[in-house]
DOPAVO-772408 format. One record per residue (C-alpha): residue number from 1; residue in one letter; x, y, z. Coordinates in Angstrom, 2 decimals. Layout:
// residues N
+--------+------+---------+---------+---------+
: drenfi : mike :       u :       v :       w :
+--------+------+---------+---------+---------+
:    NUM :    a :       X :       Y :       Z :
...
+--------+------+---------+---------+---------+
This chain:
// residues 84
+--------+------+---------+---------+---------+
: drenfi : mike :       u :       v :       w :
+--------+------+---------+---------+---------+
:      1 :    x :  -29.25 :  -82.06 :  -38.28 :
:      2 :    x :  -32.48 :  -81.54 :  -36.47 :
:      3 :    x :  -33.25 :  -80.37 :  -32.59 :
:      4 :    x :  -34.42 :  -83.68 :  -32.00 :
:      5 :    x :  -30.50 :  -85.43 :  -33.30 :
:      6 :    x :  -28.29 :  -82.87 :  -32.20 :
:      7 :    x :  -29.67 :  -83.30 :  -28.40 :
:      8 :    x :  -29.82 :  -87.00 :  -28.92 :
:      9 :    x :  -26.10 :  -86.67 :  -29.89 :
:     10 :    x :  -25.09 :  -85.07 :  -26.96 :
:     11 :    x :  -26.99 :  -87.04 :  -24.64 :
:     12 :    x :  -25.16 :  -90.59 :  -25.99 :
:     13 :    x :  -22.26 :  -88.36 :  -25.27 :
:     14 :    x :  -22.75 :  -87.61 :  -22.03 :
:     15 :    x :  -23.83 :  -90.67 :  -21.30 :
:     16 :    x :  -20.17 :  -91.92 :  -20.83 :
:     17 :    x :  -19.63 :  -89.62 :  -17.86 :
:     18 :    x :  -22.06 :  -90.29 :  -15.80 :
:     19 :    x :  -21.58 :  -89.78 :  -11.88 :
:     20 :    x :  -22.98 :  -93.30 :  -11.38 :
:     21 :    x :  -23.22 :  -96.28 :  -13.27 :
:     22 :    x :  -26.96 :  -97.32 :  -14.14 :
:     23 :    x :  -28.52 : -100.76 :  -13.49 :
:     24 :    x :  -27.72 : -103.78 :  -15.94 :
:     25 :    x :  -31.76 : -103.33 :  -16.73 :
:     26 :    x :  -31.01 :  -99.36 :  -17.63 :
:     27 :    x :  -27.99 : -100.01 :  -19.55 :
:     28 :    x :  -29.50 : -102.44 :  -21.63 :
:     29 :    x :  -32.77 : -100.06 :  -22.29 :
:     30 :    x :  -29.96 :  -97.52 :  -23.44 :
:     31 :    x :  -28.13 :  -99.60 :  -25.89 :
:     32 :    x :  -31.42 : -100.83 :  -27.64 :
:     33 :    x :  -32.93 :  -97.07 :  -27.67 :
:     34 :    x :  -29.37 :  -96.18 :  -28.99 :
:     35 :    x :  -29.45 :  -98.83 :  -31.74 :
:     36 :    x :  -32.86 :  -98.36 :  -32.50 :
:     37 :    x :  -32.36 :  -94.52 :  -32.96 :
:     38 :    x :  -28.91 :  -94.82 :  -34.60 :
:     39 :    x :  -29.24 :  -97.48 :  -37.40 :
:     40 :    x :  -33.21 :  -98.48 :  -37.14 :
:     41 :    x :  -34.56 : -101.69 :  -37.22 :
:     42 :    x :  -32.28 : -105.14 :  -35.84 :
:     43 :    x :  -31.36 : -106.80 :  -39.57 :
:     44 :    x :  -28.39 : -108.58 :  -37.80 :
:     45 :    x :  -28.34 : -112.49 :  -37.04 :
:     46 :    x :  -29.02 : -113.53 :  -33.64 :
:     47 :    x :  -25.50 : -114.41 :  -32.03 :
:     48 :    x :  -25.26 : -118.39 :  -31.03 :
:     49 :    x :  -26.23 : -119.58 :  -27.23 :
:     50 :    x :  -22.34 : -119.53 :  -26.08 :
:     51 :    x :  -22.69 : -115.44 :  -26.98 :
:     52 :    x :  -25.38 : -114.33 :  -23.80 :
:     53 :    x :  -24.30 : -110.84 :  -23.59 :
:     54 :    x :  -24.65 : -110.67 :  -27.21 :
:     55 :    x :  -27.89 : -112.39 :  -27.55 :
:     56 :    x :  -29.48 : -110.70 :  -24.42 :
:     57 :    x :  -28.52 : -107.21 :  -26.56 :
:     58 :    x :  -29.59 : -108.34 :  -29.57 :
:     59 :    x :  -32.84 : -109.41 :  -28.42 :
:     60 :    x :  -33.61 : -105.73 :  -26.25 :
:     61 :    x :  -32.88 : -104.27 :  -29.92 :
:     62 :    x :  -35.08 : -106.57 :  -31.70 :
:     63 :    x :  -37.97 : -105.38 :  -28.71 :
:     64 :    x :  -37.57 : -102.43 :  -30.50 :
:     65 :    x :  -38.95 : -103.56 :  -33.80 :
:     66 :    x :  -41.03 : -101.02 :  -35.68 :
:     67 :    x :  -40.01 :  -97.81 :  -33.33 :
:     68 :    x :  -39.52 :  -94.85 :  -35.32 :
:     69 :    x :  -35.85 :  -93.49 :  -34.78 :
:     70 :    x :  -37.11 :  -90.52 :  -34.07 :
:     71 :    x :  -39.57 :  -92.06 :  -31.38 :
:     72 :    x :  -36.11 :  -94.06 :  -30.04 :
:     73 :    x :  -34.17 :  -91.03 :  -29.66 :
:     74 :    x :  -36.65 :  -89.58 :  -27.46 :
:     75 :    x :  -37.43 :  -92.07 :  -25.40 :
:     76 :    x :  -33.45 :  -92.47 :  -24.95 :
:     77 :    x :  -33.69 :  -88.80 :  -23.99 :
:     78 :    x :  -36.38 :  -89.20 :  -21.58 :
:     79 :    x :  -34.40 :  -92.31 :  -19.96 :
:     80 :    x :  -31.17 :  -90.21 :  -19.79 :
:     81 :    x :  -32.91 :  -87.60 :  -18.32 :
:     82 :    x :  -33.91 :  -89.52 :  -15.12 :
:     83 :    x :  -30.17 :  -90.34 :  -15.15 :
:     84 :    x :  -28.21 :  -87.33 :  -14.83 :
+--------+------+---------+---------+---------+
């Protein structure tokens, strides 16, 4: 596992204990980094209109389109790092 995943691991980790709770906005820019970084490009079918949560998620992954995982994990690193 490379310097890049192992900190990225621990991050997504510590993530869950943060002191405060980030913004809907950050939280969302989190999950799509995550996704992005974790499984790469959105493949999965846009959930129906009576799913918002799930379509407002799936869309902030599909912004993501094309981002090299590597290029996700870091930014999710640099975004965590303003949080903590």
């Amino acid at each position: 596992m490379s310097d890049l995943s192992t900190q990225f691991e621990a991050a997504v980790a510590e993530s869950k204990n943060l002191s405060t709770r980030p913004d809907n906005a950050t939280l969302l820019k989190l999950y799509a980094l995550y996704k992005q970084a974790s499984k790469g490009d959105n493949t999965e079918t846009k959930p129906g209109f009576s799913d918002m949560v799930g379509r407002v998620k799936w869309d902030a992954w599909n912004g993501l389109k094309g981002t090299a995982i590597n290029d996700a994990m870091q930014q999710y690193l640099d975004l965590f790092e303003t949080l903590s």
